[in-house]
MOPAC internal coordinates of N, CA, C and O (Angstrom, degrees):
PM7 1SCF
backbone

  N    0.0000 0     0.00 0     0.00 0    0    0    0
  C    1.4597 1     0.00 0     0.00 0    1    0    0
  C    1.5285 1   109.12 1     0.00 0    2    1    0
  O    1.2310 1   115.06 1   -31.19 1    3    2    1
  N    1.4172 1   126.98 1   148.81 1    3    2    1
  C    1.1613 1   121.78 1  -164.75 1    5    3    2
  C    1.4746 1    99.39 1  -108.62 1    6    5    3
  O    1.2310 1   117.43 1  -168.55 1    7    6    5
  N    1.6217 1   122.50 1    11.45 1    7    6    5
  C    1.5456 1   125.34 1   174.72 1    9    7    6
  C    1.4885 1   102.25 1  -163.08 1   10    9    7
  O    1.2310 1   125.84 1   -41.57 1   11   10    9
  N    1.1871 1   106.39 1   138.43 1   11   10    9
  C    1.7416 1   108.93 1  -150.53 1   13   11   10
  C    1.4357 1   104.84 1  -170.02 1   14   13   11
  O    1.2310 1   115.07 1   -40.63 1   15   14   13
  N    1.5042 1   126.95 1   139.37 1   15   14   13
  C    1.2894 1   121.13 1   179.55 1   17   15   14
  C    1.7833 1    95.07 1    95.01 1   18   17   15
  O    1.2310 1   132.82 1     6.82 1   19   18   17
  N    1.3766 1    92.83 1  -173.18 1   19   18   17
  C    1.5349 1   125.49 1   179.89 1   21   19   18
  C    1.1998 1   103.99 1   -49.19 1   22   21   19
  O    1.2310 1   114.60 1   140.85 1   23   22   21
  N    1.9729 1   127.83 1   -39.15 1   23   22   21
  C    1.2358 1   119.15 1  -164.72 1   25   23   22
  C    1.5937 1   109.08 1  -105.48 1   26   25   23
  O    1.2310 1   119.14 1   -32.80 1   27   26   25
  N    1.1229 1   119.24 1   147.20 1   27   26   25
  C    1.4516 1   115.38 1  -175.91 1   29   27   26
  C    1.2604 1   110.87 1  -141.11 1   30   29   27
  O    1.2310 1   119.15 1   -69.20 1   31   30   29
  N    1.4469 1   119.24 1   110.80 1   31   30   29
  C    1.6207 1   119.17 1   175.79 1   33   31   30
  C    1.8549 1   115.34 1  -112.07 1   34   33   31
  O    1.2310 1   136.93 1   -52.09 1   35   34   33
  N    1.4068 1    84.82 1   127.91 1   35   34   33
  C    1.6728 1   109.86 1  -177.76 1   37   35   34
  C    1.9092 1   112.06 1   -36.24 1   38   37   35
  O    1.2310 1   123.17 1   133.77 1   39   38   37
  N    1.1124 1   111.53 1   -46.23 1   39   38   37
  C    1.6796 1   134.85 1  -155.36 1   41   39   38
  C    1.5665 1    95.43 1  -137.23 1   42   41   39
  O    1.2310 1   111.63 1  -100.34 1   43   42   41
  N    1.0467 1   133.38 1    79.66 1   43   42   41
  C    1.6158 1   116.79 1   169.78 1   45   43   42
  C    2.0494 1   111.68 1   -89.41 1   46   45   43
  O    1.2310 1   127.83 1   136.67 1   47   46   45
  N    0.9718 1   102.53 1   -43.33 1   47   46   45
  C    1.4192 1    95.77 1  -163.76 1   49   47   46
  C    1.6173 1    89.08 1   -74.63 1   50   49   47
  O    1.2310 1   105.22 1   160.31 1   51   50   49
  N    1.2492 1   144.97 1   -19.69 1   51   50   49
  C    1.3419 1   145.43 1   144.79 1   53   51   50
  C    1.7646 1   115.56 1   -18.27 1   54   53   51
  O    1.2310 1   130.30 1   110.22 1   55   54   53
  N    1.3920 1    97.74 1   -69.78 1   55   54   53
  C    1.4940 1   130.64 1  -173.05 1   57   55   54
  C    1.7147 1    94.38 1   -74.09 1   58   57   55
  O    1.2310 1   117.32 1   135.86 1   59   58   57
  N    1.4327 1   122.70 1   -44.14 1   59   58   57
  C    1.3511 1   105.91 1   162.41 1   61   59   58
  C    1.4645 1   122.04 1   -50.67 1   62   61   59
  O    1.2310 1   116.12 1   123.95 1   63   62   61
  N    1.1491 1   124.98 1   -56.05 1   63   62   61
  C    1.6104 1   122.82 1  -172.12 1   65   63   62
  C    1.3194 1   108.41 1   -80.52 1   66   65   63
  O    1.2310 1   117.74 1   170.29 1   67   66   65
  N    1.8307 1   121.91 1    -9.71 1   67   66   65
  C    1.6522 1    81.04 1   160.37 1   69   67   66
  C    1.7852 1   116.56 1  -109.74 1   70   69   67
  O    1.2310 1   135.42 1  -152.78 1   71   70   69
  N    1.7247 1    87.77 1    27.22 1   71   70   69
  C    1.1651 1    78.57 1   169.49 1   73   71   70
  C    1.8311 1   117.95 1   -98.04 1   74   73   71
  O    1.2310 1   131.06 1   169.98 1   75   74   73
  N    1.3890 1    96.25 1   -10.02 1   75   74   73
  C    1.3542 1   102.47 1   167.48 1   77   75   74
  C    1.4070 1   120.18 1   -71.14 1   78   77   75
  O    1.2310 1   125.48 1   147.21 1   79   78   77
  N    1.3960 1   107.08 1   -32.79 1   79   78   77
  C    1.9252 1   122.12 1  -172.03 1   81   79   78
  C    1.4259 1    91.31 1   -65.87 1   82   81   79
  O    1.2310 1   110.72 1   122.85 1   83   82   81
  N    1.6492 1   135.06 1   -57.15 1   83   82   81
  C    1.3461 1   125.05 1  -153.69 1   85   83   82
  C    1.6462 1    99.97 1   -87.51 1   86   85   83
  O    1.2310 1   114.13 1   164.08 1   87   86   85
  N    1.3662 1   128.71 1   -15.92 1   87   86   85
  C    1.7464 1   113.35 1   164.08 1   89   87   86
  C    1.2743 1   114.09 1   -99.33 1   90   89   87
  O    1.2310 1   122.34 1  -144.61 1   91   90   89
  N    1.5626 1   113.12 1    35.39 1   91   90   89
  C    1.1323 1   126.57 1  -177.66 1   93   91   90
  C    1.9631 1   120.90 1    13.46 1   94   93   91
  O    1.2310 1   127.82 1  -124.33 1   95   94   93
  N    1.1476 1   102.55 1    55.67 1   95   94   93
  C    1.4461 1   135.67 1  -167.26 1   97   95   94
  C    1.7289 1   109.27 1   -60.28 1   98   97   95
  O    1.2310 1   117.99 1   -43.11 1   99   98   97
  N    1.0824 1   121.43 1   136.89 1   99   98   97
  C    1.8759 1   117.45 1  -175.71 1  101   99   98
  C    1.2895 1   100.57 1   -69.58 1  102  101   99
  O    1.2310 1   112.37 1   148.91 1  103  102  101
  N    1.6253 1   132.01 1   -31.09 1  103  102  101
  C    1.4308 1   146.30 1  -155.81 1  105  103  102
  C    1.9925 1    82.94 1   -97.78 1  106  105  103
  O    1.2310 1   129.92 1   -78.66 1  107  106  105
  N    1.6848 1    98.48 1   101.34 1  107  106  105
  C    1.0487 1   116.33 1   175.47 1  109  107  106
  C    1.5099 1   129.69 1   -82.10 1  110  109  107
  O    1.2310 1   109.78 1   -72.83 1  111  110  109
  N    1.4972 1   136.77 1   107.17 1  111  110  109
  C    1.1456 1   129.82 1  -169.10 1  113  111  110
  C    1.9617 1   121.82 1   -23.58 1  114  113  111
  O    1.2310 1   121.14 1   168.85 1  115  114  113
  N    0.8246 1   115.43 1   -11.15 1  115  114  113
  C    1.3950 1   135.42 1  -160.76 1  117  115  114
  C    1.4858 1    91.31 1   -94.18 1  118  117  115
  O    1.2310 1   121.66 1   121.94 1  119  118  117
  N    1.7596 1   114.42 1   -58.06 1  119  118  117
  C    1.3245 1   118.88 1   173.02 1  121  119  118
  C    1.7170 1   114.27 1   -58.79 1  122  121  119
  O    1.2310 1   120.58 1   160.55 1  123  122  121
  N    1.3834 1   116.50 1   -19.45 1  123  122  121
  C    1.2563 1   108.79 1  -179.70 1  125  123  122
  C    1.5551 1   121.89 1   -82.40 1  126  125  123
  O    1.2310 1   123.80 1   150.88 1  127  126  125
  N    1.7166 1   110.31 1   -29.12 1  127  126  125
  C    1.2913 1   110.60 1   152.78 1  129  127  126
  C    1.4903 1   129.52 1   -45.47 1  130  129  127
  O    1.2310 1   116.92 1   134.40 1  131  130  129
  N    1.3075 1   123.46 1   -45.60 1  131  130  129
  C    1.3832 1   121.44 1   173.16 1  133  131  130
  C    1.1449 1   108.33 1   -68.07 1  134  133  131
  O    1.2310 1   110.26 1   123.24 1  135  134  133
  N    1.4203 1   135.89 1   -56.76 1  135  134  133
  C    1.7936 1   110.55 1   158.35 1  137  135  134
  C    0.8244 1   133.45 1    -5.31 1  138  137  135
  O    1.2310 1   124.33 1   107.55 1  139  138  137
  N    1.5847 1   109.30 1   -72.45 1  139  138  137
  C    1.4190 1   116.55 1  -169.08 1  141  139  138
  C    1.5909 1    98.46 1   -72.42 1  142  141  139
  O    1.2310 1   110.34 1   117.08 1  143  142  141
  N    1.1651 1   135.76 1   -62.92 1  143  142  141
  C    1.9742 1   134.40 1  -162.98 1  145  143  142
  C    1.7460 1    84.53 1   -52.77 1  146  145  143
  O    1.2310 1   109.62 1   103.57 1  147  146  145
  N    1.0517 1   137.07 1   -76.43 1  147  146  145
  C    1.5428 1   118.19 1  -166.61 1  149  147  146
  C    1.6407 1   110.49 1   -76.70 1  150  149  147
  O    1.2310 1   115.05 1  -146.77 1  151  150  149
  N    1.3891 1   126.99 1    33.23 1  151  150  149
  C    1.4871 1   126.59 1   162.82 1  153  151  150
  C    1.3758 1   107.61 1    37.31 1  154  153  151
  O    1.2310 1   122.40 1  -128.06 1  155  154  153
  N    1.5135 1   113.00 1    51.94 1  155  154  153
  C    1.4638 1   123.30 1   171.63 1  157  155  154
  C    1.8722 1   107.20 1   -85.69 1  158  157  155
  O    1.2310 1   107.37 1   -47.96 1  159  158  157
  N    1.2962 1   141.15 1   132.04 1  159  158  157
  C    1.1605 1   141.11 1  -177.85 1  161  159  158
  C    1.5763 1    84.61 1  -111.52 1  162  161  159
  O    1.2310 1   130.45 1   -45.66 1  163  162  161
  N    1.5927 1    97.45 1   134.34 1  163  162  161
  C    1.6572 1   121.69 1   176.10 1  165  163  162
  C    1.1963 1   100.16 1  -168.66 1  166  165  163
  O    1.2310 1   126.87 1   -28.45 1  167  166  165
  N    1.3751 1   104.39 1   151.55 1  167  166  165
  C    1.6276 1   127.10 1  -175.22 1  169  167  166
  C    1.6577 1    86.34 1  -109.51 1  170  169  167
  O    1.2310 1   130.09 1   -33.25 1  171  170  169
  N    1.3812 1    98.16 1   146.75 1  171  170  169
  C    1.5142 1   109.63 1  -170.08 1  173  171  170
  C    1.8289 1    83.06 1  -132.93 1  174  173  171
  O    1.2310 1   115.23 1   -57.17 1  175  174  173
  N    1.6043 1   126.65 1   122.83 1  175  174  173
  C    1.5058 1    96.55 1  -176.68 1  177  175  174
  C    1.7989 1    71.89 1  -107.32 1  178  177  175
  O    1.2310 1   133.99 1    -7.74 1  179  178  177
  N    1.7985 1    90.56 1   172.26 1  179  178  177
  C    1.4798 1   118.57 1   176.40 1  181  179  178
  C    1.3340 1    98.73 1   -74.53 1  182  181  179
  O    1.2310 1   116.21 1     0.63 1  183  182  181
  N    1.3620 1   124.80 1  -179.37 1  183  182  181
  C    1.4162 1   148.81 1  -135.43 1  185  183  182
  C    1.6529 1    85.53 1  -157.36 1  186  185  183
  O    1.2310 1   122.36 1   112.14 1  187  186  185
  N    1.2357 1   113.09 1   -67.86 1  187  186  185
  C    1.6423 1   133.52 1  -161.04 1  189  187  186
  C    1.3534 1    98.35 1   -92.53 1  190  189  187
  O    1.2310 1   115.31 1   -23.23 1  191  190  189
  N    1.8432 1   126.49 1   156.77 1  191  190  189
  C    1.0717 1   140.74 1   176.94 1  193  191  190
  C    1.6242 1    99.70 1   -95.05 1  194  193  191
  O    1.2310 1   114.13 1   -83.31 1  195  194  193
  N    1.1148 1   128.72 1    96.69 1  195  194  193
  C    1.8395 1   113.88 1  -173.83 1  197  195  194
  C    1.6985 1    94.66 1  -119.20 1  198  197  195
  O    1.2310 1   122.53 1   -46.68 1  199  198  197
  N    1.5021 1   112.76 1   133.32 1  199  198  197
  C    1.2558 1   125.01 1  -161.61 1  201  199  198
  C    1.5386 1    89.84 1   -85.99 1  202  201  199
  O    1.2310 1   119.94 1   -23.19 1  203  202  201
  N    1.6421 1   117.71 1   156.81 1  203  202  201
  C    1.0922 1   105.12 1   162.79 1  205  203  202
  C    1.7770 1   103.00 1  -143.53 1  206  205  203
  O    1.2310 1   114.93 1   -30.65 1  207  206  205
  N    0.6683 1   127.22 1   149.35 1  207  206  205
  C    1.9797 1   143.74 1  -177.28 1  209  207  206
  C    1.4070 1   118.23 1   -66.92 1  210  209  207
  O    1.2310 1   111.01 1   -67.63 1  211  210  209
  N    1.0959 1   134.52 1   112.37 1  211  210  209
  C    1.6856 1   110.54 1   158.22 1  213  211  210
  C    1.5434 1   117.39 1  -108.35 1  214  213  211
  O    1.2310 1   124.02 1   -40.98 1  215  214  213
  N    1.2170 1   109.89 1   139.02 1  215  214  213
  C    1.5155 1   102.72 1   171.76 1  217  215  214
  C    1.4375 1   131.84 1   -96.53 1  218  217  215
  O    1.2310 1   105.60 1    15.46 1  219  218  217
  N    0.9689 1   144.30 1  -164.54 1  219  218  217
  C    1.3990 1   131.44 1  -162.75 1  221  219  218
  C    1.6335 1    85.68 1  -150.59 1  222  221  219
  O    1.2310 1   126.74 1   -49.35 1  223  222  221
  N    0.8962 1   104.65 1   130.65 1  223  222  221
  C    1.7603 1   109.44 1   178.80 1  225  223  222
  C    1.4288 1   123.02 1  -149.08 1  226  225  223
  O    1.2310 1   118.26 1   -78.00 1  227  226  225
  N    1.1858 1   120.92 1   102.00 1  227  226  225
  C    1.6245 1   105.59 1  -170.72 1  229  227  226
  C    1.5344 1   108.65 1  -115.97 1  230  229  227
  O    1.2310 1   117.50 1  -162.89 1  231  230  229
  N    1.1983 1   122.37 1    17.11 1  231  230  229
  C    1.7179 1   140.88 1  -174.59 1  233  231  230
  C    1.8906 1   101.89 1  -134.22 1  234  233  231
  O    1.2310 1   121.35 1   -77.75 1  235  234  233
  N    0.7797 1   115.03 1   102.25 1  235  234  233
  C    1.9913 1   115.15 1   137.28 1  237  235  234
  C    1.4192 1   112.65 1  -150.47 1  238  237  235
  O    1.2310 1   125.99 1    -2.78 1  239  238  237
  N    1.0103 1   106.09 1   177.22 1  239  238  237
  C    1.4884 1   126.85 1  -174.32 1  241  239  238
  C    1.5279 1   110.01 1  -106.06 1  242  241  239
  O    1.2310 1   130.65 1   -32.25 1  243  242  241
  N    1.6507 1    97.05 1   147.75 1  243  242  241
  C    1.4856 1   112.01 1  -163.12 1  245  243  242
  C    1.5009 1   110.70 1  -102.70 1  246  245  243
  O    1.2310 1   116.74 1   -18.51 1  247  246  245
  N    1.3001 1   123.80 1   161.49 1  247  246  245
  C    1.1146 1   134.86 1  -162.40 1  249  247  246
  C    1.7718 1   114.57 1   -22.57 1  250  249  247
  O    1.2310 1   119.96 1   146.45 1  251  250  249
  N    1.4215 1   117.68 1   -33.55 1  251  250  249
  C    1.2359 1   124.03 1  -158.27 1  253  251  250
  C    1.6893 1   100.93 1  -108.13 1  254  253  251
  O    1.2310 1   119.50 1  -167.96 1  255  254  253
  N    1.3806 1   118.56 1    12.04 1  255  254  253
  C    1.1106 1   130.93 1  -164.34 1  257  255  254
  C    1.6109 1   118.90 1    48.42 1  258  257  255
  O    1.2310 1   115.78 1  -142.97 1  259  258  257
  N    1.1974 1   125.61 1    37.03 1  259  258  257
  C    1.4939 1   129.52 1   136.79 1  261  259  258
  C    1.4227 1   130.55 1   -45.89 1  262  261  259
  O    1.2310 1   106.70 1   -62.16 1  263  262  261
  N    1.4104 1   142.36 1   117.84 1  263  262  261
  C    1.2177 1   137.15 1   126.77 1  265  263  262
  C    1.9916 1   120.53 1     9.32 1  266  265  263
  O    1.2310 1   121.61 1   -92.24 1  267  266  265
  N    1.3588 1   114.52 1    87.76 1  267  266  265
  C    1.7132 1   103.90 1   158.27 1  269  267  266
  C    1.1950 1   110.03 1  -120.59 1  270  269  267
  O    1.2310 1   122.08 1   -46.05 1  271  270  269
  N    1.7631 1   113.62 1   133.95 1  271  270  269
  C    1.3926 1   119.94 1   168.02 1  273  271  270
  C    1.3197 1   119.21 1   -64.81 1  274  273  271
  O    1.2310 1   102.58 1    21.50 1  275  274  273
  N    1.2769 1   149.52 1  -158.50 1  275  274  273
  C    1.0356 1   157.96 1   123.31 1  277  275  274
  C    1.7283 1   116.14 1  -135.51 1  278  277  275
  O    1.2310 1   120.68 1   -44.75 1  279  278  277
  N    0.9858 1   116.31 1   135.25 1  279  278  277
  C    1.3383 1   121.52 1   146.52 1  281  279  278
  C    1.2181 1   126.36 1     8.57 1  282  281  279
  O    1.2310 1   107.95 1   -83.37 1  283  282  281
  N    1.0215 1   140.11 1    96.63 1  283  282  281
  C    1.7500 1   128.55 1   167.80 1  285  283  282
  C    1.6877 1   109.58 1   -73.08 1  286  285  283
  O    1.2310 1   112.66 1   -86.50 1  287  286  285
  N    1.0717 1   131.46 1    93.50 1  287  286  285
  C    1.5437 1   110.96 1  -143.19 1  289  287  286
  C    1.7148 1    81.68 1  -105.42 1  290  289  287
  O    1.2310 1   118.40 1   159.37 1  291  290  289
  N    1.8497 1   120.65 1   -20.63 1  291  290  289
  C    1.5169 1   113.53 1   175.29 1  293  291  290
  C    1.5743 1   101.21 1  -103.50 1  294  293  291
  O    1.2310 1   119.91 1  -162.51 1  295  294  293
  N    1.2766 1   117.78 1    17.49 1  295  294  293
  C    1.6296 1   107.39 1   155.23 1  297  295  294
  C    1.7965 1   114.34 1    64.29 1  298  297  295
  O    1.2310 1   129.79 1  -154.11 1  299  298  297
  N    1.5266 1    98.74 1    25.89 1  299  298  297
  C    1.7323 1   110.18 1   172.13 1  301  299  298
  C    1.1897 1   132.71 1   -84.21 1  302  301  299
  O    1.2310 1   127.54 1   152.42 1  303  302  301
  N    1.4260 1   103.10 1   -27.58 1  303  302  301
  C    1.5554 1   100.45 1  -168.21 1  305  303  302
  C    1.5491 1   119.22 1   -69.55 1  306  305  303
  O    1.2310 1   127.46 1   164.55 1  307  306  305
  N    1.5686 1   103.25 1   -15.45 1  307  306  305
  C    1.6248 1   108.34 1   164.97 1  309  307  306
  C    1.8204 1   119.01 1   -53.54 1  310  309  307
  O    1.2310 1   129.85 1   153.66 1  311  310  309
  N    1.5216 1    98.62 1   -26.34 1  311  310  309
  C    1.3504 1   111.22 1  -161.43 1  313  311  310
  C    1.9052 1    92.23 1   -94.50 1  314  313  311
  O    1.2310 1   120.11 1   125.43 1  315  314  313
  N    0.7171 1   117.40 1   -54.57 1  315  314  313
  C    1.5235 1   130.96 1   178.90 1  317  315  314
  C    1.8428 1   101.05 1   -48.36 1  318  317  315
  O    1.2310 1   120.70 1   120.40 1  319  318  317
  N    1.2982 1   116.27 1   -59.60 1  319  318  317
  C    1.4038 1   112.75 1  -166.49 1  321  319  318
  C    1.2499 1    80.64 1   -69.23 1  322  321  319
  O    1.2310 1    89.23 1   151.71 1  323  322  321
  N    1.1882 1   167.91 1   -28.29 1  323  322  321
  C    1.8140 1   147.62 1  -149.36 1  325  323  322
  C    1.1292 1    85.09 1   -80.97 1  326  325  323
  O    1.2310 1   122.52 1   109.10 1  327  326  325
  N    1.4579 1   112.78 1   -70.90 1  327  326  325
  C    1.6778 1   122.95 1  -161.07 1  329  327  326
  C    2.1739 1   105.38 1   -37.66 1  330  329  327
  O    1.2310 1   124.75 1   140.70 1  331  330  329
  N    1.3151 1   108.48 1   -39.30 1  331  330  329
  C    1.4227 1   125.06 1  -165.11 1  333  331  330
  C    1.2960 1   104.65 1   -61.30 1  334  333  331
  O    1.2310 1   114.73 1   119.70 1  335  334  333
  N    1.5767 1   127.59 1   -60.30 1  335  334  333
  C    0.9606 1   130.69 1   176.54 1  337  335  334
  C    1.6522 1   133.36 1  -115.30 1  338  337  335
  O    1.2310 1   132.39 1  -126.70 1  339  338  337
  N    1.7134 1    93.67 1    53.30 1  339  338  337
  C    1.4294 1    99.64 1  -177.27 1  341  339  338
  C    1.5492 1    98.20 1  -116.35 1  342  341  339
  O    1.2310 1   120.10 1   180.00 1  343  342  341

C-alpha cells in the first residue's frame, strides 16, 4: 500500500512528484512512474527541507454530502473545540 498506518494520503504518488518538482530533485517524476509500472521500491531522499502539515480530522462528509463521524481514537477534538471557541 502506498499509505498505511495512522497517516493516510488521498493522491500520494501526486504528492510524490511535487515533492520531487519543489526539491527540484535529478530523480524525475517521469522516473517515478517507471517505479511504480515495474513495482520497483526505492527511497528517493530529499535534497531540500520542505515542511509538510498533518491534519487531524474526525468529521467530513461523504460523497453525497452527508455528515461522517469518525472516531477520535487520539481523543483531540475535545482539545481542538476549546481552542475554537475560546
Amino acid at each position: 500500500a502506498y499509505s498505511h498506518g495512522c497517516v493516510r494520503c488521498e493522491n500520494p504518488v501526486d504528492l510524490a512528484k511535487m515533492l520531487l518538482f519543489y526539491d527540484e530533485n535529478t530523480q524525475l517524476p517521469d522516473s517515478l512512474d517507471t517505479l511504480i509500472q515495474h513495482q520497483i521500491h526505492k527511497t528517493i531522499p530529499l535534497r531540500k527541507h520542505i515542511p509538510i502539515q498533518f491534519d487531524y480530522i474526525t468529521v467530513g462528509t461523504t460523497k453525497s454530502g452527508n455528515l461522517h463521524f469518525y472516531k477520535d481514537i487520539y481523543r483531540k477534538d475535545d482539545a481542538y473545540l476549546k481552542l475554537l471557541f475560546e
